[in-house]
N, C-alpha and C positions, 0 to 999 in steps of 0.2 A: 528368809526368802522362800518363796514357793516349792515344792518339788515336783516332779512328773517322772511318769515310768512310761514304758513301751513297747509293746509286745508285736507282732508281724505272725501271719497266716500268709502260708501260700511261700508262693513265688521270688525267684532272686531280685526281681523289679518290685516286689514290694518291701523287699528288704531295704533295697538300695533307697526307698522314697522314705521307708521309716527313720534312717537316718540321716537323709536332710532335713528332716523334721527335727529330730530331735535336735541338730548343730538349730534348727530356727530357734528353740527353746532356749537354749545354751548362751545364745547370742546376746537373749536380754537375763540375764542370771539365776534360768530355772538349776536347781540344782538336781539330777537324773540317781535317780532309785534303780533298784530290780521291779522287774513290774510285779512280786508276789511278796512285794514290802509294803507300808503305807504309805500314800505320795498323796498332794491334795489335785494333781491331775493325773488322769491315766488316760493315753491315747492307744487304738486298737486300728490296726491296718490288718480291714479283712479281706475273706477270700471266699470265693462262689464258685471255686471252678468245681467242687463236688457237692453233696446233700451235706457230705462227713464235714469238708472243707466247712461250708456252711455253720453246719452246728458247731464246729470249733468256736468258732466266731464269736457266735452270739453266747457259748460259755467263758469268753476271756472279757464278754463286756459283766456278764454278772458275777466273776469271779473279782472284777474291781470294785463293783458296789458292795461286794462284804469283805474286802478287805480292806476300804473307809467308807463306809456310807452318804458321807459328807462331801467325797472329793467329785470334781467335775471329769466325766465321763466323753471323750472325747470320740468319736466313731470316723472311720474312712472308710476306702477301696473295696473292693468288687462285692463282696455279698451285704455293703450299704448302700451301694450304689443301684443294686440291685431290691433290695426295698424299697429305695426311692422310685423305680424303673413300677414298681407293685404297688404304690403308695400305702406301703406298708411302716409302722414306726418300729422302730428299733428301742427293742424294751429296756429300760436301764440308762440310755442314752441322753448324754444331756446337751451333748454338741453334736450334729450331723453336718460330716461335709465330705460333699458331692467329689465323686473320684477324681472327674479331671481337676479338680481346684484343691485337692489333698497338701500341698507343698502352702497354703495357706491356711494350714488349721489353727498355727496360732492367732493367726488375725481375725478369723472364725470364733474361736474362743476368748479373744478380748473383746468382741466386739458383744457377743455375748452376755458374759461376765467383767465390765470394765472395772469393777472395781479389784481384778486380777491382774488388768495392765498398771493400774495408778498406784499396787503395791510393788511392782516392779520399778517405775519409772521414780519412787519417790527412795527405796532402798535399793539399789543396786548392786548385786555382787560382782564379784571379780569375774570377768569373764575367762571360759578355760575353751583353747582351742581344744577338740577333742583328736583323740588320738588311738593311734589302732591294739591299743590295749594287748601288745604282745601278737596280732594278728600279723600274716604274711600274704594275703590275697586277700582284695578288695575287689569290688563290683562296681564295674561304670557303663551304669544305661545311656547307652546312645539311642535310642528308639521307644516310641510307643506308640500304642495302639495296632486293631487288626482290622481289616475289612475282608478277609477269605469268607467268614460263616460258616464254619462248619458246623454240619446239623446239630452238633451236642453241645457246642461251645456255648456258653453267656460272653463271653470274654467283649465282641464283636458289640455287647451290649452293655456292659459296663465302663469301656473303653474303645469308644468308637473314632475313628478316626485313626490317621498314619501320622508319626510326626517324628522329624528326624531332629537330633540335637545340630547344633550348626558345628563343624567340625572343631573350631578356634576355640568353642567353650569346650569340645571332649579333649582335646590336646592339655587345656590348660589343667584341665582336674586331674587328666593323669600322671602329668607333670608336679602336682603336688601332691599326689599319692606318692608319689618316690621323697618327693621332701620327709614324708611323715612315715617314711621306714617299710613302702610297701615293694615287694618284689613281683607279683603278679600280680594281675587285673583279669577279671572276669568280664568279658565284654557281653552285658545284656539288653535286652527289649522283649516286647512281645512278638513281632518278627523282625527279628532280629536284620535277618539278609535284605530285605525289603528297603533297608539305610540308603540314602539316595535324595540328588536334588531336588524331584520333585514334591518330597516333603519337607525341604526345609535343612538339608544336610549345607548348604551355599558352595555347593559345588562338588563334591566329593561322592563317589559310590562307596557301597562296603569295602568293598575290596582296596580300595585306596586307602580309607581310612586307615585300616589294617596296617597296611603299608607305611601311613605316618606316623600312625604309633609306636609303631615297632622302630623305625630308625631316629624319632625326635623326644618320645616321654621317659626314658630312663630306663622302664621298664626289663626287667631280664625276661618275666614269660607274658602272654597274649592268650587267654583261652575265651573261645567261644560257649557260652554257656549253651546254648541251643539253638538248632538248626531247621529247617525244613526241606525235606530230599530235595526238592526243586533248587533248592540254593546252594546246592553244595557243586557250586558249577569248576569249571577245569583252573580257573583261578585260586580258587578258594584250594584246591587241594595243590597247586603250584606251590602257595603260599606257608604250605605246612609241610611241601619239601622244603623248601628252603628255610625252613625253622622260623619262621616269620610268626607261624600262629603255633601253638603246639600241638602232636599228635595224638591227637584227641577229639573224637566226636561226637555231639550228643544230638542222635536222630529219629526224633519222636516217629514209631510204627504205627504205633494207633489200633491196628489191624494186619494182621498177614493176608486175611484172604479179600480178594477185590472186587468181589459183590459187595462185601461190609465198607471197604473202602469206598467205594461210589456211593454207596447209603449215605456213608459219613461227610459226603462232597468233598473228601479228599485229591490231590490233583496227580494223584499216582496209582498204579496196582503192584500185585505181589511182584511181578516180572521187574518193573522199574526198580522196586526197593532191592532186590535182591542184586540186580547187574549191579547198582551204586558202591553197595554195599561190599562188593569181589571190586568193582575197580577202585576203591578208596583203600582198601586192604592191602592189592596188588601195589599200588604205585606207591604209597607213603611209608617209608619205612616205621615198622613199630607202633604204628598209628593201632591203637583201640577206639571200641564202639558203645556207648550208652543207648538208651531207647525208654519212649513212653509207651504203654501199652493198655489199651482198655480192653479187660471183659465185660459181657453181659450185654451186649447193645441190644437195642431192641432187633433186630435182625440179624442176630449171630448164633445160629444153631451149634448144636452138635460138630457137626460137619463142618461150617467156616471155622469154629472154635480150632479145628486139629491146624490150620491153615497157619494161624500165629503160632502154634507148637512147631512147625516146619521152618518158618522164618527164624526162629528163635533157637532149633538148634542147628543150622545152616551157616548162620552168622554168626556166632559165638560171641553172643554181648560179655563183656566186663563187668556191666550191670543194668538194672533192669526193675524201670520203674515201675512196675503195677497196680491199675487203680482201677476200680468197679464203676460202671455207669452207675449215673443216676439221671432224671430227667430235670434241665433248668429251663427255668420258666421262659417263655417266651422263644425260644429254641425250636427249629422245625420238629426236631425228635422229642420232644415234648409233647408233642400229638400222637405219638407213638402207645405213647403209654411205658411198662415195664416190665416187657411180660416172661423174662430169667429169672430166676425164681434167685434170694437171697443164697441158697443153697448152693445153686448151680452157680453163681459167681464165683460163691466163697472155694469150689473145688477147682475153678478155672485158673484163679488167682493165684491158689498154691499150687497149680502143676506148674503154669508159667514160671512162678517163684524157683521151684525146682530147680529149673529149666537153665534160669539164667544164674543161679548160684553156682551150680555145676561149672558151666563156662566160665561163668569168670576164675572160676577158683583155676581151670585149664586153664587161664587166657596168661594169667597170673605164674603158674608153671613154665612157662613159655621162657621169661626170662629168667628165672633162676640161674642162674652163675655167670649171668652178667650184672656190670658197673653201669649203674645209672646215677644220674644227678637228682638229687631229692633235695626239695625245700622243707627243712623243718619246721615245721606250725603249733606244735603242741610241746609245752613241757613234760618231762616222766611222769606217769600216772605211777598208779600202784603197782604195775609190773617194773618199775624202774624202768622203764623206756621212753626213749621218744618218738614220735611218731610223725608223717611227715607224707608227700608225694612228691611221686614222678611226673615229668613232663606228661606223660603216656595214662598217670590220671591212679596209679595204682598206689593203694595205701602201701607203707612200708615203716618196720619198728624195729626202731635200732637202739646199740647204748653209745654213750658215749658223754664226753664233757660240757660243761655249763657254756662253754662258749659255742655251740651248736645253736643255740636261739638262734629261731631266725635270721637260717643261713644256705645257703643252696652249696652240698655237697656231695660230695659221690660216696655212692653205694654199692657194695656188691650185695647183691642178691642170693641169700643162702637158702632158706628154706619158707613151704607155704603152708600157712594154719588159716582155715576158715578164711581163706579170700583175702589175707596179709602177708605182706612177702616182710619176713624177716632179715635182717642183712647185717652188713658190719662198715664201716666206716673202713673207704677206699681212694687211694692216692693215684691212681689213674683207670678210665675204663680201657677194658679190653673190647676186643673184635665186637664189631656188632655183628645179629642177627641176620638173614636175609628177611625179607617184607613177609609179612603175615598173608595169608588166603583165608577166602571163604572155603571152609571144607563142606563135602557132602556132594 
């Protein structure tokens, strides 16, 4: 039988689509490689949301052309889509398919190469449901596409449109994610909070769904992969009092200072993010903060640049994603030009870095000599440990016995090395905390 491999760029939603591709392969007897083995198909679910992103991309298509020369080269999502958008071809590529029709590349590809379907349909292998291969959090897109436009984003152009999953299909996968041994779900889209009837949800807002999921798919945890400040309304933060979602939030900044924010046609300034950001603190017990952060926009001096260094240690993220503009095609700030010099990124991106390793490494101290509940996800590496998180999102490495696989147990929390709380295997927690503040 055939093989394929498959590799993903970017995003938790292009993750989550790579692997319903791959079960579409699976389905009719492909047998699934490492994608840096020889397969005689290799699929690539790319990503545009940077220049870097980009290049990634187009190096995972010509790293499958010399690791068989022979095999069909199958291409997707955003930085294909975005050739397509340039009518640009995609060097190496021997299948292109267009991002919203990604969930059909095999039929792309037989339709192609039939004489790929007629080796399948004539030897058939065993078909193997797949399985979460020792994993304990899974990802289920309920949502996609954006239409905000943000000045820098392609996103808006490789994925246009809003489109909600219908609530009875998101119920039912998560429902069979618990079948197949999963304890968490990561609930994603590209706006995520934006879920709702009038794209297709048949009835349901965000906030419901939430709510169904949590009392009908089995599930012990609910986390939001990401968020936009505008949605993180008095519901949503109800919702993660009452344990419903866990306390944890990841709220792309983009920008501290709110001239760059308006540049960016963002729908907030510094003032907004920062009140959010003290009442989500305030009111959610134990609740930590994640954040996206760009330097280098085209109109970010000096001076706005200190604006995100304020945000940043105001709020004391946990962590803290940092990435350097670049201009994508067809994008308002594409007309901009790029005028931060590679230099001036590269020292913006490491003070940010700084910034937020600092904090979380504090964020992290915080709870030291408390019991928390930790899901184990990894078997001992070389340190003999295992290593695992907290509802609250914080790595933790403990020892303890083989029957710890994937298992949600309590931990006390002893000591912090580089942003990992150490701990030891605990039979009951003690006292909680009182709620976290924004300091400053």
């Amino acid at each position: 039988m055939p093989s394929a491999a498959f590799t993903t760029l970017g995003c938790k939603v292009n993750q989550y689509e790579t692997q319903k591709i791959l079960e579409s392969f699976e389905e009719v007897g492909f047998s699934i490689v490492p994608f840096d083995e020889k397969a005689d198909v290799y699929v690539i679910n790319t990503c545009s949301v940077t220049s870097q992103a980009e290049s990634k991309s187009r190096y995972a298509v010509r790293k499958a052309g010399r690791s068989n020369p022979e095999a069909k080269v199958v291409v997707t999502g955003c930085a294909t889509q975005m050739s397509l958008n340039k009518a640009e071809e995609m060097e190496g590529a021997n299948v292109v398919v267009p991002n919203p029709e990604k969930l059909q590349a095999r039929e792309y590809l037989f339709r192609a190469y039939p004489e790929l379907a007629r080796l399948v349909e004539e030897d058939p292998a065993p078909v193997r449901e797949s399985k979460p291969a020792g994993r304990t959090r899974a990802t289920l897109k309920i949502q996609d596409g954006c239409s905000v436009f943000c000045s820098y984003c392609s996103i808006p152009y490789t994925r246009p449109g809003m489109v909600s999953r219908p609530w009875r299909e998101v119920l039912a996968e998560a429902q069979k994610m618990v079948e197949m041994g999963y304890q968490e779900a990561i609930l994603t889209g590209v706006l995520i909070g934006a879920y709702g009837p009038e794209t297709g949800s048949e009835g349901l807002g965000f906030e419901e769904l939430v709510t169904l999921l949590a009392k009908e798919s089995g599930l012990h945890r609910l986390r939001i992969s990401s968020i936009e400040m505008h949605q993180v309304t008095d519901q949503i933060i109800r919702l993660a009092q009452e344990g419903i979602v866990v306390p944890h939030f990841h709220i792309p900044l983009q920008s501290g200072d709110s001239g760059v924010l308006k540049d960016m046609n963002r729908r907030y300034d510094q003032a907004m993010y920062l009140e959010l950001c003290q009442k989500v603190q305030s009111e959610i017990p134990d609740v930590t903060l994640t954040t996206d952060i760009m330097v280098g926009f085209p109109t970010e001096s000096k001076e706005r640049f200190e604006s995100s260094v304020k945000v940043c240690e105001t709020v004391g993220f946990l962590k803290g994603h940092i990435f350097r503009f670049s201009p994508r095609f067809g994008t308002p700030a594409d007309q901009w030009g790029d005028p931060v010099t590679p230099q001036a990124k590269q020292e913006r991106a490491a003070r940010l870095t700084e910034i937020t390793t600092r904090t979380g490494k504090e964020v992290v101290r915080r709870f030291l000599g408390r019991t928390l509940k930790v899901l184990v996800e990894s078997r001992p590496g070389k340190d003999g440990l295992w290593e695992g998180t907290t509802d609250n999102w914080i790595t933790v490495k403990l020892s303890g016995p083989s029957t710890l696989a994937r298992t949600l147990t309590w931990v006390r929390l002893d000591e912090e090395k580089d942003g990992v709380a150490y701990g030891e295997l605990a039979t009951e927690p003690r006292p909680g905390l009182t709620p976290l503040t924004v300091s400053g």
